[in-house]
N, C-alpha and C positions, 0 to 999 in steps of 0.2 A: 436344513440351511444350505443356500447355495456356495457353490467353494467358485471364487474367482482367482485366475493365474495373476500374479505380480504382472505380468506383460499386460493384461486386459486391463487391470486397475489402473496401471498407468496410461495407457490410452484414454480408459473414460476420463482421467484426472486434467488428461490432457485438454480432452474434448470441451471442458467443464470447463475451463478457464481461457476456451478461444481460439484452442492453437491448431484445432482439426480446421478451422475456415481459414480460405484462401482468403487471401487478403485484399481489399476492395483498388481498383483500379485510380480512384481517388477519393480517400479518405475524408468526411468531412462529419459535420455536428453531429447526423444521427449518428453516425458510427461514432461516435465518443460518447454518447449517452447510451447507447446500445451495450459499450463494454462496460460503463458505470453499471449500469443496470445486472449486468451478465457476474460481474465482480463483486456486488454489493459495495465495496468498501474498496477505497485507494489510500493508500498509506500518503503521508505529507512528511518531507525529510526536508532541513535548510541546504543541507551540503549538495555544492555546486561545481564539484571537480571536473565531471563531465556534464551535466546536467541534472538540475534538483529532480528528485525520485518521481515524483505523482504526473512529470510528461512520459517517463520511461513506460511505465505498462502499455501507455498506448501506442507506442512506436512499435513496441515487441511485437503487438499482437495486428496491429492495420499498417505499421509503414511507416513514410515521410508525412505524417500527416502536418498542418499549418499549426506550430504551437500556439499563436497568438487563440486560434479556436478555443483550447483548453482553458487558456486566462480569461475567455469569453463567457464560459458557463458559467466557469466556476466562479468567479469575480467582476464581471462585468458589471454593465445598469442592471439589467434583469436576469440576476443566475440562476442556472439551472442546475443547481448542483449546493451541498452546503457542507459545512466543517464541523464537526465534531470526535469528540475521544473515540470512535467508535471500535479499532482496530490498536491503533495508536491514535494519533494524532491523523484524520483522515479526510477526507471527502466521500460523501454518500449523496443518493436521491434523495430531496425533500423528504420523501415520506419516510423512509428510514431513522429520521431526529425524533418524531414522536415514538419511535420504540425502545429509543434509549431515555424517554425521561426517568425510570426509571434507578437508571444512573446517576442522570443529575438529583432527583432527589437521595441517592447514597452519598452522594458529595456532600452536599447539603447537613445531610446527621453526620459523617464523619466516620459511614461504614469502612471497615478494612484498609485500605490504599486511600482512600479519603479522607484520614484519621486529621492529617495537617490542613488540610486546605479547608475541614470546620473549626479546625483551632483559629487558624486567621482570620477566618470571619468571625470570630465570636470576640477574640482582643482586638478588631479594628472594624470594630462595627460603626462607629462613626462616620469613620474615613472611608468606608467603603460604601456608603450612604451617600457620603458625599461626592465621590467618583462617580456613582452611578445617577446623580441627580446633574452632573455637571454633561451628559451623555444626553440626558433623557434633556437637555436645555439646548445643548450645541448641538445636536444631533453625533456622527460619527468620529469616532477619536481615536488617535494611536495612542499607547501608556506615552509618549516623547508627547503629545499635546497635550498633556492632563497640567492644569494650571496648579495640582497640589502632586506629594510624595518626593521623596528623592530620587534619581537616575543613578542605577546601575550602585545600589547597594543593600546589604543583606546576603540572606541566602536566594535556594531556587536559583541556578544558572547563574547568580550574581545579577538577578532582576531587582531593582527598587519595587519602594513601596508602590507606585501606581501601576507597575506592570504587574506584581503579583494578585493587585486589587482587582483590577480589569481580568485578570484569569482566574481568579476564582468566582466570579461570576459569570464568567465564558463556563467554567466547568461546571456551575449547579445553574445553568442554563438561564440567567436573568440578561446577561449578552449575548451574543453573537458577533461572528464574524460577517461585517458588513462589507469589508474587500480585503484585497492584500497591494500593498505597496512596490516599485519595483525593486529595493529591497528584502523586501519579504515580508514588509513589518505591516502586522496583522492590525487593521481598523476595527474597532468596535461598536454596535450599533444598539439598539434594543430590536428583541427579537421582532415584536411588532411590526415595526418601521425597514427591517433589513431582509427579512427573510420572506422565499415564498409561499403561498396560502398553503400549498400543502405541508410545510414544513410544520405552524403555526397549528394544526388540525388537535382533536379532541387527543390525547395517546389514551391508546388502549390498557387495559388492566396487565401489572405485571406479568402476568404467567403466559397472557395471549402474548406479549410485546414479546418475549424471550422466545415463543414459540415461533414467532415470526421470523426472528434477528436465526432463528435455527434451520428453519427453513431456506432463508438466504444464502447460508453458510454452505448448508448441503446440496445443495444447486449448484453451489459455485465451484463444490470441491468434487462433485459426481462420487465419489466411494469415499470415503474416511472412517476416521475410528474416533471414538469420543472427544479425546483430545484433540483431534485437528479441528472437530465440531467447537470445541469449547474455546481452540484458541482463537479462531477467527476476526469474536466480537469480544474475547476477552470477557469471558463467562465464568460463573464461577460455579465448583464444583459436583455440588448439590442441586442446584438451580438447571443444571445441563443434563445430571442422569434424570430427573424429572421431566423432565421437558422432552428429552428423547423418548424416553417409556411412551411418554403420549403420542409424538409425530409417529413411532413405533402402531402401536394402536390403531392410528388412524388408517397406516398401512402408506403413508408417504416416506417412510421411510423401513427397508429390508435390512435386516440384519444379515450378512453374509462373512462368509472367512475367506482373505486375501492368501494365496501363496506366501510366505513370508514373512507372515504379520504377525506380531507375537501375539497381538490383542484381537477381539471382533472389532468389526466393522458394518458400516451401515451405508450401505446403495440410497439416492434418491431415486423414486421408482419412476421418474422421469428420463434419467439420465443417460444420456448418447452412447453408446457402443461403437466404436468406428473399428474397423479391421485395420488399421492403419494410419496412423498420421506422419503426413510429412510440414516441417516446420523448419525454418532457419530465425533464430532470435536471440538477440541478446540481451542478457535479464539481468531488470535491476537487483542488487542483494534484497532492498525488497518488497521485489514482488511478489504477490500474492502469492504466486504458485510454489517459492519454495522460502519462505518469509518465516514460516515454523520450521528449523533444521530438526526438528526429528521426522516430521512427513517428509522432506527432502531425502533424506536419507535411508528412507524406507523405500520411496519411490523408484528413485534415481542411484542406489548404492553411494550417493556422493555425497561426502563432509563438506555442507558449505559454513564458512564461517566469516564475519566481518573483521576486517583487522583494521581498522580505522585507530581504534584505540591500543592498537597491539603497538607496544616500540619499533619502532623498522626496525632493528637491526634481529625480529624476531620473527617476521611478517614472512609466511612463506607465501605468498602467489601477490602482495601487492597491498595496496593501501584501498582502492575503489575498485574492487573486483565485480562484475560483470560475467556471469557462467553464460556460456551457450550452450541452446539448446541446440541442437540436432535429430530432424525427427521426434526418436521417442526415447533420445538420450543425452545428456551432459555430456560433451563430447571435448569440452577446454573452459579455462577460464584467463580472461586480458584484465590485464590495469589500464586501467584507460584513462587519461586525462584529457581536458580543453586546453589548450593555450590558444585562448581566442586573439591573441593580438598577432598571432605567428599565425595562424587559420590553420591552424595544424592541431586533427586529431592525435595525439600522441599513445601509443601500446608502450606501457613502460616496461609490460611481460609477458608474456602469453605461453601460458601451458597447458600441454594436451591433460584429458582424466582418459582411463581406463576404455573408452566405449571409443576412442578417435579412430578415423578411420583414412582411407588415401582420400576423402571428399572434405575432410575436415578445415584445412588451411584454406580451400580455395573457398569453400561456402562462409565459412566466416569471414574472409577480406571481404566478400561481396557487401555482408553486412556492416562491417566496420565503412565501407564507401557511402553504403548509403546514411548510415549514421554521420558521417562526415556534411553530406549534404543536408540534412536535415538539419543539422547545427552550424548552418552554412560557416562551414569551416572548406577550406581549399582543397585540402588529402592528408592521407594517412600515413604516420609513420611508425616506424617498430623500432625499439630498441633493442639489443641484441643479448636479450635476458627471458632465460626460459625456454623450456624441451621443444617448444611450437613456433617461436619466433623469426629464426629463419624463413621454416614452409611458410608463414604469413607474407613475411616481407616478400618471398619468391611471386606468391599467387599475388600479392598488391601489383609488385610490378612486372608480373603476365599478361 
């Protein structure tokens, strides 16, 4: 078995998720389908502090690209890009939806985590007959246009009856997301009518679809260990050491031991070796690359954690934290908010981790400038909170 140093694994890790390529001079469609494609899967967050999550990976990795591009794929007349549970709640390539039907039919019987959303289809089988006949009549609908169900009672988020109706059949895949609204709020369509041809295509038989969605993962992540494999597409446990024995087998995937890893790990036999990467970016909590904190923290030595839901007055680094990368290390982490009416980026924190170094403050304002531009907000301000806040504000106004 090959033995790889912690430093090498995280380079391929790196390499794997985008951050070895210098970043294109101006960003446009293919480079956003290029990194769907390179990523498998984009996370979909509503929270909008700085910016809703599924523009951020693309910024980290190509730049100031045009975000209206992104609402173009993804939601435009003719997307090129579709939504499903696949990670969370996500965006993938068409072809990627037929390897999750077999999700949607778990939904459906009421497998595991799906145990409630076959309960409600089965006590509102009428009503969910009738939502879905009222879809397939009017063509696209928000749950706020559906002329039956109550708004915004029950459980689930505190969704009414027609939102949770329209999402349980988003989840055992009888809708789709046909667009998203510029509140966010999700249209539903039938899959036929909304989706592109290759989404719509034959799915293959379970065990190949999983093999696939495994394939994806391990591409995306260049060395991991079963669980970063299994959390990706959110796999479940049996179903993943099965599936890897086989890509094993096939020889597309090496089993090797990382410096540091307590468990094996598995190489995609594809996967980039760079002697170095250099990289400046700032990462959403979550993006792919460090969106599982236990692979973050085997990588990068670094505890990231969200504290959105933490009480302030318990939150150590911030409410919408944001790590930078540096090169081939987490080198700080800013609270970063919009106050778009003021056009002012705001850092409500900014602290150095362990790996900072004398390039740390100046490389990061760079990024925070151009993040500013990019959410065409005017500059950048720091507030005077946190080990790195000063040196920020120094290099801002250097």
């Amino acid at each position: 078995m090959e033995h790889i140093s912690a430093a090498a694994a995280r380079r391929i890790a790196l390499a794997a998720q985008g951050f070895a390529d210098k970043r294109p001079a101006a960003p446009g469609r293919r480079h956003l389908l290029k990194t769907v494609e390179r990523l498998g899967v984009v996370q979909i967050d509503s929270v909008n502090v700085v910016s809703r999550t599924h523009y951020l990976p693309f910024f980290s990795r190509l730049g100031a690209y045009p975000r209206p591009l992104l609402e173009e794929i993804a939601w435009g007349r003719k997307p090129a890009l579709v939504e499903y549970w696949a990670h969370e709640a996500s965006l993938t390539l068409p072809t990627t939806r037929p390897l999750l039907q077999w999700r949607m039919d778990d939904a459906r019987a009421g497998v595991g985590v799906w145990r409630g959303i076959a309960k409600f289809l089965r006590s509102h089988e009428d009503f969910i007959a009738k939502a879905l006949k009222e879809i397939e009549t009017r063509g696209p609908l928000s749950a706020s246009e559906l002329s039956i169900g109550a708004k915004g009672a029950g459980s689930w988020w505190g969704w009414g009856e027609g939102k949770r109706a329209l999402e349980s059949l988003f989840w055992i895949g009888d809708l789709a997301t046909a667009t998203r609204r510029s509140t966010f709020e999700r249209v539903y369509g039938v899959p036929n009518d909304v989706l592109p041809a290759q989404a719509r295509t034959e799915p293959p038989p379970r065990d190949e679809a999983q093999r696939q969605l495994l394939r994806i993962a391990a591409r995306a992540q260049g060395v991991a260990t079963e669980r970063d494999l299994r959390d990706y597409f959110r796999m479940g446990v049996t179903e993943t050491k099965a599936r890897i024995a086989e890509l094993v087998e096939t020889g597309e995937l090496v089993p090797v031991k990382v410096e540091g890893w307590d468990n094996g790990a598995y190489l995609h036999r594809d996967a980039r070796r760079p002697r170095k990467v250099v990289a400046s970016a700032l990462l959403s909590p979550f993006d792919n690359l460090i969106w599982f904190r236990e692979r973050t923290e085997r990588l990068f030595g670094t505890r990231i954690r969200l504290e959105i839901y933490t009480p302030a007055h318990k939150r150590v680094h911030g409410y919408y934290v944001l790590p930078f990368l540096q090169d081939e290390a987490i080198t700080a982490r800013v609270d970063l908010k919009a106050e778009r009416r003021k056009g002012v980026l705001l850092v409500q924190a900014a602290h150095a981790e362990p790996g900072a170094n004398g390039q740390t403050a100046a490389r990061l304002a760079g990024e925070l400038k151009l993040m500013a531009g990019w959410l065409a907000l005017d500059r950048v301000e720091v507030a005077p909170k946190g080990d790195l806040a000063a040196a920020v504000a120094a290099a801002l106004a250097g």
